[in-house]
TORZA-722448 format. One record per atom (N, C-alpha, C): residue number from 1; residue in one letter; atom name; y, z, x. Coordinates in steps of 0.05 Angstrom, whole numbers. Atoms other than C-alpha are relative to their C-alpha. Last residue first. Example, Ala and Ser with C-alpha at 12.3 -4.5 7.8 and 13.67 -1.06 7.14 Angstrom:
2
(2 "s" "N" (-24 -1 -16))
(2 "s" "CA" (-21 143 273))
(2 "s" "C" (22 14 -15))
(1 "a" "N" (-24 0 18))
(1 "a" "CA" (-90 156 246))
(1 "a" "C" (24 0 18))
***
This chain:
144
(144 "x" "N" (-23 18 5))
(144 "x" "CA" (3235 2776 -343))
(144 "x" "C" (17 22 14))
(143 "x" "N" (-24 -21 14))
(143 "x" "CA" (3162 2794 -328))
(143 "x" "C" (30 -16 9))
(142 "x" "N" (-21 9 -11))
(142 "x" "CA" (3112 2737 -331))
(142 "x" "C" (19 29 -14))
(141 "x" "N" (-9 -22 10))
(141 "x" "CA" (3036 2756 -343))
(141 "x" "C" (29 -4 10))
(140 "x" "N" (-25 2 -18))
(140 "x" "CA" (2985 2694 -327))
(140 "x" "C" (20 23 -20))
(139 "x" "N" (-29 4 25))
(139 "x" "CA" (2914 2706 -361))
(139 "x" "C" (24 10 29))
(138 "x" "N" (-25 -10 -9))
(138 "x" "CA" (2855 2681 -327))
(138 "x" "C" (24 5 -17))
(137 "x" "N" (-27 13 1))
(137 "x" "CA" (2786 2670 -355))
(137 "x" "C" (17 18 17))
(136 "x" "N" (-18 -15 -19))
(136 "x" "CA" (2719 2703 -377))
(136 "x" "C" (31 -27 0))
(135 "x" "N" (-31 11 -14))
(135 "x" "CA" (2691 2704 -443))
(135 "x" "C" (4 8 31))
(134 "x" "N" (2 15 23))
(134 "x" "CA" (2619 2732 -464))
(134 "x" "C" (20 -19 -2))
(133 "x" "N" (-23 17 10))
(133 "x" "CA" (2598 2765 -415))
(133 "x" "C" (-1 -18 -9))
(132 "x" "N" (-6 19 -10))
(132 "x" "CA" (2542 2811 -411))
(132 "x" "C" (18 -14 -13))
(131 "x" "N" (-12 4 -28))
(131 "x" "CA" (2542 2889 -407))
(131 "x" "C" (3 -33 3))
(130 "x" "N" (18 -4 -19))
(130 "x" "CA" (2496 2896 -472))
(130 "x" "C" (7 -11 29))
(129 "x" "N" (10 -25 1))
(129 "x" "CA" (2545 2913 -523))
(129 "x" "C" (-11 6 25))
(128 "x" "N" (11 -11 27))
(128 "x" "CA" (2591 2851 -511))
(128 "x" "C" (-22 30 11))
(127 "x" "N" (48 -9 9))
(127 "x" "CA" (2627 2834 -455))
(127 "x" "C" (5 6 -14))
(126 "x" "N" (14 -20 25))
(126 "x" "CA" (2699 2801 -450))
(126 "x" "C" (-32 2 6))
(125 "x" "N" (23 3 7))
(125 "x" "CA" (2736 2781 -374))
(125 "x" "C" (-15 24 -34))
(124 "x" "N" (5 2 16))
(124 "x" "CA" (2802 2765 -349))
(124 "x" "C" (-29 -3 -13))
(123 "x" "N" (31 8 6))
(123 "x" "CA" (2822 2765 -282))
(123 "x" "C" (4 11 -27))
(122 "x" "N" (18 -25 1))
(122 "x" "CA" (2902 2781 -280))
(122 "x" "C" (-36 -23 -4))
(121 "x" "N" (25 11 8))
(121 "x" "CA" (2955 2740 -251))
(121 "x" "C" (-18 20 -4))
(120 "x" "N" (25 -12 -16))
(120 "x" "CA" (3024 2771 -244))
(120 "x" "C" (-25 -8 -15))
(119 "x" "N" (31 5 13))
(119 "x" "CA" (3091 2737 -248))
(119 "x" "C" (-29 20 18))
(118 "x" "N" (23 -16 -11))
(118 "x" "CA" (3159 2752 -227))
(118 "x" "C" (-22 -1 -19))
(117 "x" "N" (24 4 23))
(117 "x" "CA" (3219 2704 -249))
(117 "x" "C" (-30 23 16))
(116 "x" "N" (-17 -11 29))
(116 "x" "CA" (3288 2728 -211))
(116 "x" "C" (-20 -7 -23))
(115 "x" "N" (10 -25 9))
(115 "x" "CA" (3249 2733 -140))
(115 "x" "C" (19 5 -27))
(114 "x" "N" (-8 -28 -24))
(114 "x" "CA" (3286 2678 -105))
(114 "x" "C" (-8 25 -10))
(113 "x" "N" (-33 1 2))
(113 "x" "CA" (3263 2627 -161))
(113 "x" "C" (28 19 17))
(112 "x" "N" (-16 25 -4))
(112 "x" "CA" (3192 2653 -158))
(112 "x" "C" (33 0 -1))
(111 "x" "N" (-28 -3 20))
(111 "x" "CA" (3158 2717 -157))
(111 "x" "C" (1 -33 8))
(110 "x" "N" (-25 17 -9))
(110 "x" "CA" (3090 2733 -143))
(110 "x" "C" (22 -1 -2))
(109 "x" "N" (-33 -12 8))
(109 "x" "CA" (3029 2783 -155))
(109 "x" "C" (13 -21 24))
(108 "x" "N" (-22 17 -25))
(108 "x" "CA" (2950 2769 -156))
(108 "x" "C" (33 11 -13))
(107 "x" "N" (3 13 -19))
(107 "x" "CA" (2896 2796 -190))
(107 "x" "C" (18 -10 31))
(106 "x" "N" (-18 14 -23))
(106 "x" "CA" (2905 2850 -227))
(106 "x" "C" (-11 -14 23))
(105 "x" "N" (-9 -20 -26))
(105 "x" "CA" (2846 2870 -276))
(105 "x" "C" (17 -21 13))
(104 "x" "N" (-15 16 -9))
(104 "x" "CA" (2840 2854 -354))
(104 "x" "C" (5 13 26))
(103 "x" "N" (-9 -11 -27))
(103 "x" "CA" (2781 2879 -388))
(103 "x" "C" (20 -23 14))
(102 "x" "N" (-16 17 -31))
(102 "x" "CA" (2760 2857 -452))
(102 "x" "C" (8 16 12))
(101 "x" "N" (-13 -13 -17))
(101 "x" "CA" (2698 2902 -487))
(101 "x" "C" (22 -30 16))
(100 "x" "N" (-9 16 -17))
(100 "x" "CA" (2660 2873 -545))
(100 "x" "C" (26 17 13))
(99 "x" "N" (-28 -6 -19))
(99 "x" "CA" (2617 2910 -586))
(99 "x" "C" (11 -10 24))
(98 "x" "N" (-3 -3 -37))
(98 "x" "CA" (2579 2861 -619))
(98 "x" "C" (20 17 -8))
(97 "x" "N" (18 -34 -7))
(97 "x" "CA" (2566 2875 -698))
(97 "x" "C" (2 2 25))
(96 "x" "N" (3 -11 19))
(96 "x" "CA" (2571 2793 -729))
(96 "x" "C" (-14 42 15))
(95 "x" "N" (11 -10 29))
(95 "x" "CA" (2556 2762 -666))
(95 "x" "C" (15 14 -10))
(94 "x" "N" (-19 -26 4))
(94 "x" "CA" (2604 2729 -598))
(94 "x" "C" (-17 7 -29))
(93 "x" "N" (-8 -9 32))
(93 "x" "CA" (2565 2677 -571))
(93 "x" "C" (5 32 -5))
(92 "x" "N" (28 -19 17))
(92 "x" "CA" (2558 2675 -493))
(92 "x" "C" (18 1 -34))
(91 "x" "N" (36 -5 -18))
(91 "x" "CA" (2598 2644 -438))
(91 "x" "C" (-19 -3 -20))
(90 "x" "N" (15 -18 21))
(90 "x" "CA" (2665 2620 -480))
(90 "x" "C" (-30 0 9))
(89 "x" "N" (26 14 -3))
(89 "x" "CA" (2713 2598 -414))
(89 "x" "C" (-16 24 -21))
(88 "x" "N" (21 -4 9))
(88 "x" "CA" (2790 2608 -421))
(88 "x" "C" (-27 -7 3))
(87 "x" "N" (21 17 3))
(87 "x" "CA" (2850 2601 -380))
(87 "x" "C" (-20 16 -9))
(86 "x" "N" (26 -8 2))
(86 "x" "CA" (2905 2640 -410))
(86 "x" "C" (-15 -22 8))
(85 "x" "N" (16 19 7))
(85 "x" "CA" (2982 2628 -408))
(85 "x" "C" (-23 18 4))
(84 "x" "N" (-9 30 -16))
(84 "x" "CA" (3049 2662 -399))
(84 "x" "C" (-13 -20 -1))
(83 "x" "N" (24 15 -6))
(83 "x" "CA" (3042 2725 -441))
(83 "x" "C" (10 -39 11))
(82 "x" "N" (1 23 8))
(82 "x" "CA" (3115 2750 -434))
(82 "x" "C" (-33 -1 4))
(81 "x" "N" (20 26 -15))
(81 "x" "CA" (3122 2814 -413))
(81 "x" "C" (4 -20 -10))
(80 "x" "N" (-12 5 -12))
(80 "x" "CA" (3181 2873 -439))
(80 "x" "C" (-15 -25 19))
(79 "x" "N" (-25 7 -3))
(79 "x" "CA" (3141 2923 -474))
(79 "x" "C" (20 -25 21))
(78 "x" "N" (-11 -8 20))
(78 "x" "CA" (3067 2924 -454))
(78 "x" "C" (26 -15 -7))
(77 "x" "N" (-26 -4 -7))
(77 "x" "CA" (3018 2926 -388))
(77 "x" "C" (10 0 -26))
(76 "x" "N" (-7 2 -26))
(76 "x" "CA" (2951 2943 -381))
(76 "x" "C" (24 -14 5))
(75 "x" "N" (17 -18 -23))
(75 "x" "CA" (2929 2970 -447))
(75 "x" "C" (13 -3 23))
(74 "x" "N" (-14 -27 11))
(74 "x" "CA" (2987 2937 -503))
(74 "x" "C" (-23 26 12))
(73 "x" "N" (-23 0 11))
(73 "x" "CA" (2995 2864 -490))
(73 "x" "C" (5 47 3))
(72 "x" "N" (-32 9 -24))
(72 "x" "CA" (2949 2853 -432))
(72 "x" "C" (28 17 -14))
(71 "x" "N" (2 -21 -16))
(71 "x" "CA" (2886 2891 -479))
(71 "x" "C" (23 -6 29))
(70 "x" "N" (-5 -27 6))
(70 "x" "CA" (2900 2858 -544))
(70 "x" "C" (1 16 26))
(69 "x" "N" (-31 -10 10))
(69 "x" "CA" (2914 2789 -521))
(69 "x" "C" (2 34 9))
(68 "x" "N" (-12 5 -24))
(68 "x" "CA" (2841 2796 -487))
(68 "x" "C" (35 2 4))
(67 "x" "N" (-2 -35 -12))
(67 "x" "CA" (2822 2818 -554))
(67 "x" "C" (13 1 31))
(66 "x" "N" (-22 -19 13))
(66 "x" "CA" (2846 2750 -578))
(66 "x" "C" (-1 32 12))
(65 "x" "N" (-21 0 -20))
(65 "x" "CA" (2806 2712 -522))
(65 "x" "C" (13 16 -17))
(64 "x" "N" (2 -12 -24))
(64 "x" "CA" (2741 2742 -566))
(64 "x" "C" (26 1 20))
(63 "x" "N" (-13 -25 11))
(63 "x" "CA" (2778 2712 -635))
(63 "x" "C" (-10 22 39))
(62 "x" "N" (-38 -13 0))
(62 "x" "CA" (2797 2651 -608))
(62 "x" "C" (-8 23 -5))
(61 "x" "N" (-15 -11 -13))
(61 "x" "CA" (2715 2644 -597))
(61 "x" "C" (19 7 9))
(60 "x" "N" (-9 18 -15))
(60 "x" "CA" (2699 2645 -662))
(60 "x" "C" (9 10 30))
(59 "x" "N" (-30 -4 -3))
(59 "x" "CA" (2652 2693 -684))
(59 "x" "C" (8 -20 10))
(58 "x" "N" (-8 -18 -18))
(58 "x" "CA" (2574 2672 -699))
(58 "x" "C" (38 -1 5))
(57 "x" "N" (-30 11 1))
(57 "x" "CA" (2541 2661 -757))
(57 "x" "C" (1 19 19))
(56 "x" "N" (-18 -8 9))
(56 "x" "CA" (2467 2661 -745))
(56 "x" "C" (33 -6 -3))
(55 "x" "N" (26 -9 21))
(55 "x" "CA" (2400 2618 -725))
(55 "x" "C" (21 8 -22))
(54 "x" "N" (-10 -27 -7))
(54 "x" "CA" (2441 2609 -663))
(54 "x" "C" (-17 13 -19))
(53 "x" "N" (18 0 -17))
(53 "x" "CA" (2422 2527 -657))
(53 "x" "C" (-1 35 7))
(52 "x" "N" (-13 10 -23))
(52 "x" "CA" (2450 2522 -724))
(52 "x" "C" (-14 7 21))
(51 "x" "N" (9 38 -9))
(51 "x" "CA" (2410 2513 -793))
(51 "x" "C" (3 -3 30))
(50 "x" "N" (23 -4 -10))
(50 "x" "CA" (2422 2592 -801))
(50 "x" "C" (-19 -27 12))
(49 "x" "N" (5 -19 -27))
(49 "x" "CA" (2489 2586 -790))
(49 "x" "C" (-14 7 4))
(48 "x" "N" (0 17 -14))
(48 "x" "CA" (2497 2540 -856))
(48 "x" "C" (-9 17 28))
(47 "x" "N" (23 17 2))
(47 "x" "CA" (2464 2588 -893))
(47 "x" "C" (-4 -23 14))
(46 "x" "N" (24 3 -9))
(46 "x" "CA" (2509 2634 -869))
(46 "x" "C" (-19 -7 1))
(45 "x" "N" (19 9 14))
(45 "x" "CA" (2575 2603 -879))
(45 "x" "C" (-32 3 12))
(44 "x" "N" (2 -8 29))
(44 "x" "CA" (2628 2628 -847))
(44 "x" "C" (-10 -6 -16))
(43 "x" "N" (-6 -33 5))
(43 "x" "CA" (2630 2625 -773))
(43 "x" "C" (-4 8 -23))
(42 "x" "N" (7 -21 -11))
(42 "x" "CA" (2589 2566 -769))
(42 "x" "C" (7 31 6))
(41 "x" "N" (23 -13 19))
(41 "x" "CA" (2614 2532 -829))
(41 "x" "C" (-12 12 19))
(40 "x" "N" (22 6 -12))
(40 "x" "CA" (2685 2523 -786))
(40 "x" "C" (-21 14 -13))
(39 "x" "N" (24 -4 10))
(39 "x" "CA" (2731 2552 -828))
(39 "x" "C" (-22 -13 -2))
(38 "x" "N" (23 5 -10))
(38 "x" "CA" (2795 2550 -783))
(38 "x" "C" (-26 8 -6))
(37 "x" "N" (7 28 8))
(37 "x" "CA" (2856 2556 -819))
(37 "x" "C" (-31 -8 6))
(36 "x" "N" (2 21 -18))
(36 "x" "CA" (2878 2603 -763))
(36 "x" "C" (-1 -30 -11))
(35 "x" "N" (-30 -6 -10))
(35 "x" "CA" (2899 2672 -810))
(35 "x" "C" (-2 -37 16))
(34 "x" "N" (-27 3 20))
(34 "x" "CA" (2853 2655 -862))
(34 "x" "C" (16 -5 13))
(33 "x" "N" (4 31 17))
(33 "x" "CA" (2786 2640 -813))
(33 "x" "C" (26 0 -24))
(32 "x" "N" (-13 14 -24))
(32 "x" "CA" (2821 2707 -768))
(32 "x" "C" (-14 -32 -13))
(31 "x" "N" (-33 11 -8))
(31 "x" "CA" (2805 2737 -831))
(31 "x" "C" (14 -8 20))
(30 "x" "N" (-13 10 27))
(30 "x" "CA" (2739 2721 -851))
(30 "x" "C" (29 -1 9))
(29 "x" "N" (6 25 -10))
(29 "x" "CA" (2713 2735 -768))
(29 "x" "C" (19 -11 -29))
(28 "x" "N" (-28 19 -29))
(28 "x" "CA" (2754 2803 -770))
(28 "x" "C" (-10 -33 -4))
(27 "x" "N" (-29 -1 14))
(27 "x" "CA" (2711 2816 -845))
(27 "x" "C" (15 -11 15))
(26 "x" "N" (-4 24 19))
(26 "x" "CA" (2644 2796 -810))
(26 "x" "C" (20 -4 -15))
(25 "x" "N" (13 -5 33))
(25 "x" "CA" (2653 2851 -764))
(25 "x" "C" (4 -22 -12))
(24 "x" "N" (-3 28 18))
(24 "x" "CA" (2661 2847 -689))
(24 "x" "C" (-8 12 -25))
(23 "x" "N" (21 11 13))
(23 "x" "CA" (2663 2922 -655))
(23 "x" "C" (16 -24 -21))
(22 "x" "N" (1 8 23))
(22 "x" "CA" (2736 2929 -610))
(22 "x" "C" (-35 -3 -11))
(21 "x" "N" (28 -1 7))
(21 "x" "CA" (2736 2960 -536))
(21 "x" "C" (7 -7 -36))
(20 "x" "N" (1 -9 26))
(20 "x" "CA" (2803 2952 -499))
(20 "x" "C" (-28 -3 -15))
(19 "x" "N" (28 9 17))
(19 "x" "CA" (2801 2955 -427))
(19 "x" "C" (17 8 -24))
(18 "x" "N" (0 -17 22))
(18 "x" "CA" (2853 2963 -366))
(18 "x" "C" (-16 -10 -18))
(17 "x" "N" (6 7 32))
(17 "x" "CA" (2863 2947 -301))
(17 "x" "C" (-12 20 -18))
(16 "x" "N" (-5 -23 25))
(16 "x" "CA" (2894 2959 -234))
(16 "x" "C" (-18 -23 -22))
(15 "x" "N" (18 -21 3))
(15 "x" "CA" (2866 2918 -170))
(15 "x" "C" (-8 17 -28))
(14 "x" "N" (18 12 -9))
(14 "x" "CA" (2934 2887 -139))
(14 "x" "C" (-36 27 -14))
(13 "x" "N" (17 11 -26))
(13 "x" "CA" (2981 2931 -160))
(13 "x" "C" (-23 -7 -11))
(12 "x" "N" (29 15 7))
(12 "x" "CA" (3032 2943 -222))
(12 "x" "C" (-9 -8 29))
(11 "x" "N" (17 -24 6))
(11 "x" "CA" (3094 2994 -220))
(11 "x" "C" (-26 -19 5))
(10 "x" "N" (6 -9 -30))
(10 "x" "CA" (3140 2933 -182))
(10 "x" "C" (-22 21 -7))
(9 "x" "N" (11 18 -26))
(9 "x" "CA" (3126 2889 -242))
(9 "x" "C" (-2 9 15))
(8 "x" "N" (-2 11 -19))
(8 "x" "CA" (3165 2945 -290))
(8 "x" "C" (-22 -26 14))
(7 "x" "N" (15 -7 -25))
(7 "x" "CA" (3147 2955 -359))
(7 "x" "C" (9 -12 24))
(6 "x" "N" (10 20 -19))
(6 "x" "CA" (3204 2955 -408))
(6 "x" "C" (-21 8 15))
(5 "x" "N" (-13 11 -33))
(5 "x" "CA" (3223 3023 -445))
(5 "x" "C" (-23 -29 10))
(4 "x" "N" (-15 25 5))
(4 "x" "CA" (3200 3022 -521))
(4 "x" "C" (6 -14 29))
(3 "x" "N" (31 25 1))
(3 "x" "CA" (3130 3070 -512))
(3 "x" "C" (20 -30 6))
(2 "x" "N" (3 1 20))
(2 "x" "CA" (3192 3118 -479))
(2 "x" "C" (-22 -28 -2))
(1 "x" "N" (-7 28 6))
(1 "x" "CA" (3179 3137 -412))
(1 "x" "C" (-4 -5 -29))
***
């Protein structure tokens, strides 16, 4: 199968998933504060982030759901999806040096419209180094 070919809907069951493993660095947090606009003095300002109830600067949490991107778009499925939506929940601060693991496993599988829209629900969950989560959520996966 070429990396280009489409992914089917009928190849995916109930159960499957996939991981991507990223370490946080204070550089991803700078540039996801360029790419977003968003320079909240808790991510980027550590004097301010030591005033905060964390002591430290800690990642935003777009950037944890982002790995979650990372591991629908191009671990557990690919070519030819649509991301459809994401519910999100930010458990646990994301630090400066976490390794953070998302995992996306199959939840559910539908179709609509007499079966010409097909969707598949996945659980959605990030840990960090030490097995606890840090994000969970749903992400909706629409093949065309």
């Amino acid at each position: 199968m070429s990396d280009l070919e489409p992914v089917r809907w009928e190849d995916y069951e109930v159960g499957q998933s996939a991981s991507f493993t990223k370490t946080i660095t204070e550089e991803d947090v700078m540039k996801f504060a360029e790419v977003t606009g968003d320079y909240n003095p808790i991510h980027v300002d550590p004097d301010f982030a030591k005033t905060q109830m964390f002591g430290k600067q800690v990642a935003h949490g777009a950037l944890s759901s982002g790995l979650i991107s990372a591991v629908l778009g191009t671990k557990l499925f690919g070519p030819g999806i649509l991301y459809g939506g994401q519910t999100v929940k930010f458990v646990k601060p994301v630090f400066f040096g976490d390794k953070c693991t998302a995992v996306a496993t199959v939840k559910e599988k539908f179709t609509k419209k007499e079966g010409t829209l097909k969707f598949i629900i996945c659980e959605t969950i990030v840990k960090n180094q030490n097995d606890e989560i840090v994000t969970t959520g749903e992400g909706t996966i629409v093949f065309m």
